[in-house]
C-alpha positions in Angstrom: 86.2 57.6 -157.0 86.9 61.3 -157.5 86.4 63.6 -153.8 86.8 67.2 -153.6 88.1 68.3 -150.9 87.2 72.1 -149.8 89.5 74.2 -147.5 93.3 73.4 -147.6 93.9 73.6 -144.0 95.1 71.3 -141.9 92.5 68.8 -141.8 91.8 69.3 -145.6 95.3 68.3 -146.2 95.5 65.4 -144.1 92.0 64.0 -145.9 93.6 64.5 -149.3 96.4 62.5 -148.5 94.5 60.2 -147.0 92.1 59.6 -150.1 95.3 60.0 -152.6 96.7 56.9 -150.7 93.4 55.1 -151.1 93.8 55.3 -155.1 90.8 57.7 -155.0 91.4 61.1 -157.1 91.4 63.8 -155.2 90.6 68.0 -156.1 92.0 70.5 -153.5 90.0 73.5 -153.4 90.6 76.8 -151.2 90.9 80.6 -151.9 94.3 81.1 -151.3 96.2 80.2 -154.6 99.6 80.8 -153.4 99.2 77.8 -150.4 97.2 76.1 -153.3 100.8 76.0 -156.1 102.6 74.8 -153.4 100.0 72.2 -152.6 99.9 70.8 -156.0 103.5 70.5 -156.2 103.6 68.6 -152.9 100.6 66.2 -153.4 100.6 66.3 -157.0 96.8 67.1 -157.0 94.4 68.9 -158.9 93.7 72.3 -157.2 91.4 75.2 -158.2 90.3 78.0 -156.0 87.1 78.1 -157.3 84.8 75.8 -155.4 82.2 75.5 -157.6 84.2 73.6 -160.2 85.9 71.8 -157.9 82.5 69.6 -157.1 81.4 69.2 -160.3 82.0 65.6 -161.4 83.2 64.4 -158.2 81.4 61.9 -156.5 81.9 62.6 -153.5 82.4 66.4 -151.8 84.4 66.7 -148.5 83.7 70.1 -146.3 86.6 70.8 -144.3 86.5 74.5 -143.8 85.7 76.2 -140.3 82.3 75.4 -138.5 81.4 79.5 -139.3 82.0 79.1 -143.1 80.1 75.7 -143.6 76.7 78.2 -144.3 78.6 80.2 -146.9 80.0 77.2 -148.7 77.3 75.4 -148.8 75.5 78.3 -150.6 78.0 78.4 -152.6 78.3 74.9 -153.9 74.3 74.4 -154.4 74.2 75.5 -157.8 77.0 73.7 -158.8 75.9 70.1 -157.2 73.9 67.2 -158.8 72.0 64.6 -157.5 73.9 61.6 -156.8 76.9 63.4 -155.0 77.8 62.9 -151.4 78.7 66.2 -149.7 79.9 66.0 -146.5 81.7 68.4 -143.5 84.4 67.2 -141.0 82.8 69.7 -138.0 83.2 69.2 -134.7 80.0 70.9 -133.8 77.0 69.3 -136.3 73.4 70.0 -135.4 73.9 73.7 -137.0 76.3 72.5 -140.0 74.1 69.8 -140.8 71.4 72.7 -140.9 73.1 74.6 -142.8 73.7 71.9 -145.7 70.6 71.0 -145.9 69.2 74.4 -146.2 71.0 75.0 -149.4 71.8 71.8 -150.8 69.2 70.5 -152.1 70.3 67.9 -155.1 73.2 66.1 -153.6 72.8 63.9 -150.3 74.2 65.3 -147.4 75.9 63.6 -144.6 77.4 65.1 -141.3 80.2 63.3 -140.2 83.0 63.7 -137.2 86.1 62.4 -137.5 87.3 62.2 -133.5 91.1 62.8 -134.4 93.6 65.6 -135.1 95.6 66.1 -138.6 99.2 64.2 -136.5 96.8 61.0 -137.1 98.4 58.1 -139.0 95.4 56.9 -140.8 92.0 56.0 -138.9 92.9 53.1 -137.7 91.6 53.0 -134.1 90.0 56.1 -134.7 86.6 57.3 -133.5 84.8 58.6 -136.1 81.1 59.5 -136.0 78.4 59.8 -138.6 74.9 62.0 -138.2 72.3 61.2 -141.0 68.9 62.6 -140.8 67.2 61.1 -143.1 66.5 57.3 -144.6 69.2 58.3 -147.6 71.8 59.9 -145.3 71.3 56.7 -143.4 71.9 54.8 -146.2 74.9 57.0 -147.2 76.2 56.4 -143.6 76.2 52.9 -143.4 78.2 52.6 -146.8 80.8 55.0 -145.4 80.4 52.7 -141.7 81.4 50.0 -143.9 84.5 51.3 -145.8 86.0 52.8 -142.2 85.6 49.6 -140.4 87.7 48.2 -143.3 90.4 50.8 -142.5 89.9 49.5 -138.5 88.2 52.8 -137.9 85.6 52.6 -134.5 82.6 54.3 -135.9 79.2 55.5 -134.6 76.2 56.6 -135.9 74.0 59.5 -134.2 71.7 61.8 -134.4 73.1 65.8 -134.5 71.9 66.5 -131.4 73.0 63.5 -129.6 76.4 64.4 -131.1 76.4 67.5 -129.8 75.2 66.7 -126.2 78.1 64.3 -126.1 80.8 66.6 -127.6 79.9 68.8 -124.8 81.6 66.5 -122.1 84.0 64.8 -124.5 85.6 68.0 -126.1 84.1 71.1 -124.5 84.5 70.4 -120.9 88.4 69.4 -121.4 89.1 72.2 -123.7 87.7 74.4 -120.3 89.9 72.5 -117.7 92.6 72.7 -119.9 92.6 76.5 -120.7 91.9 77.3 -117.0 94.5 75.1 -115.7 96.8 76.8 -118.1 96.4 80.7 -116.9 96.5 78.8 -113.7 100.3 77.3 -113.9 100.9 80.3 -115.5 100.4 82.5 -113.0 103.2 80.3 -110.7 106.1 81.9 -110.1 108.2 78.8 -110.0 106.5 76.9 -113.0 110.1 76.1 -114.4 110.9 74.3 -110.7 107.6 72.5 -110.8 108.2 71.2 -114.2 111.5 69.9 -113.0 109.8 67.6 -110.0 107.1 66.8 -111.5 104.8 63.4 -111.3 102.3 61.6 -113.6 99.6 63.3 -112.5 101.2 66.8 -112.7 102.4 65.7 -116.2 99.0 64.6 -117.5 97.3 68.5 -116.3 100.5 70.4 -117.9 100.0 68.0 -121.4 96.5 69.2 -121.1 96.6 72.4 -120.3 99.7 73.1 -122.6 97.6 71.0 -125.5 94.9 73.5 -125.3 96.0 77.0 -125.4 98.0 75.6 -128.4 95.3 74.5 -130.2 93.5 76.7 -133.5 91.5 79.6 -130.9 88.9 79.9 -133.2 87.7 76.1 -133.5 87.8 76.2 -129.4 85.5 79.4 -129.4 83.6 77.9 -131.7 82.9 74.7 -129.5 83.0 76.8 -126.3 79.8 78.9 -127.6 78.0 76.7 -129.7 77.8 73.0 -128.2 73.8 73.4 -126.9 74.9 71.7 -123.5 78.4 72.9 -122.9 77.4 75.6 -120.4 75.1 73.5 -118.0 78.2 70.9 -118.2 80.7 73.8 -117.1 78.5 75.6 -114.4 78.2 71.7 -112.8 82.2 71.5 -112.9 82.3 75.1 -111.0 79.8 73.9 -108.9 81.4 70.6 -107.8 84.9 72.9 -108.1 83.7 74.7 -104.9 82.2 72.0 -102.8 85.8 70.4 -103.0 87.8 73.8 -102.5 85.2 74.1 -99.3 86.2 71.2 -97.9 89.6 71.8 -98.3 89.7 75.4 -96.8 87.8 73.8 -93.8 90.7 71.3 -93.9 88.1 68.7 -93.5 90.1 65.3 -94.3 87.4 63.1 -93.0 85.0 64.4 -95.5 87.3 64.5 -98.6 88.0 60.6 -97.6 84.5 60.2 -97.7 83.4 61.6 -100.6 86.8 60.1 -102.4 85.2 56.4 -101.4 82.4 57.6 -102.7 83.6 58.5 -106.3 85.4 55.6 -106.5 82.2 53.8 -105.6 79.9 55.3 -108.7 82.9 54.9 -111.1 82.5 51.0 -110.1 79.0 50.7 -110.5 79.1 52.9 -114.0 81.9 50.7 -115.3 79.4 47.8 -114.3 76.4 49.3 -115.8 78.1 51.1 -118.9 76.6 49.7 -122.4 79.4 48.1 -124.2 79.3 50.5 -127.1 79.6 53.1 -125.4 82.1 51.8 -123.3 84.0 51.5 -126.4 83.6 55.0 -127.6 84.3 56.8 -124.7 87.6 54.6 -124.4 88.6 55.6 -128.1 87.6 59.5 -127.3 89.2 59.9 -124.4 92.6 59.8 -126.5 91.1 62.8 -128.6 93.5 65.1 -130.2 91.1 67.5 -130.9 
């Protein structure tokens, strides 16, 4: 199988590797030609910054360019597309990427797809990866590609857009917010270097968070921080339940924080209990996300 692969980035790298050691044929495309020679040399790939040859005769078209220039690329590509292609984007936001494809590509069947991991992944193996088809060919599309991921011992699940979207909200938007808050937070100690020094597991887990963050690309997390439909109702509920607890704990209350402790450890019982198994299994493989 020959894929093209749009957008040398980090992602786009990573998925031309990947394909490359899957004996598939793989064509690099981007606009920058000097990262492109040096790419060629490296994976000794076909590379071309011209997009629209880089999907023709491919089989199969992979989109791994930023969520804001899926639209322009897809416009681009139309022309150049024909119908028995599979075009594809790697977005972590896909109700308006999916959109976008499908207003411009009109031959090829299009397929919105997630993969739930960073480029430091060492294959998909144990990997969420999620699929969005639309449509009875997309779904056909998607169970194909289902198929050929399990093989690789990836955990995949297929959803609509919007149900992606509403769960990306609390899976990657509402950490992404903790973590950059906490960050400015510890920041702003004057003794962080001391507190590093003592700290604990749980200290450990918010600093790996918080320090994972603000590292990340900015513009994927402003991307997901302004267009994930639900994120904001999910964030104004985390200030909301941030202040019940800070009132509590001005009021030095103890008998109340015990209380409603119990109480969380309660509902976490019972939603273990009640969870449906396949979902139990995907939020266990996102809440390792690296992304």
């Amino acid at each position: 199988m020959k894929i093209a692969v749009i957008g040398a980035g980090k992602m786009g790298v990573w998925f031309a590797k990947f394909f490359q050691s899957k004996g598939h044929t793989v064509i690099l495309a981007d606009r920058k030609a000097e990262k492109l020679a040096e790419l060629k040399k490296e994976l000794n790939v076909e590379v071309t910054n011209d997009f629209k040859v880089a999907v023709q005769g491919v089989d199969q078209v992979l989109l791994c360019v930023s969520i804001n220039a899926i639209e322009e690329v897809a416009k681009t590509i139309s022309p150049a597309l024909r119908e028995g292609q599979v075009v594809m984007d790697i977005a972590s936001i896909k109700e308006a990427p999916v959109k976008a494809m499908h207003q411009y590509i009109k031959g090829a069947t299009v397929l919105g797809t997630h993969p739930v991991f960073g480029p430091g992944s060492n294959g998909v193996k144990h990997k969420a990866y999620i699929l969005t088809p639309i449509n009875p060919k997309e779904q056909e599309v998607a169970e194909q590609f289902k198929q050929w991921l399990e093989q690789e011992e990836a955990h995949v699940f297929i959803m609509t857009p919007q149900k992606h979207d509403q769960l990306m909200s609390v899976v990657l938007g509402l950490p992404h917010f903790v973590g950059l808050v906490a960050c400015e937070t510890l920041l702003e100690q004057k003794n962080l270097a001391e507190t590093k020094e003592v700290t604990g597991t749980t200290y450990r887990m918010l600093f790996t968070l918080a320090e994972a963050t603000a590292l990340e690309t900015p513009d994927l997390y402003a991307s997901l921080q302004t267009n994930l439909p639900e994120l904001g109702k999910v964030e104004d509920l985390f200030m909301a339940k941030a202040q019940e607890w800070l009132s509590l704990i001005k009021n030095k209350d103890a008998e109340a924080i015990v209380a409603r402790m119990e109480q969380l450890k309660k509902r976490l019982m019972e939603s273990d209990r009640d969870f449906d198994k396949s979902y139990d299994v995907m939020y266990k493989m996102l809440e390792s996300i690296e992304k």
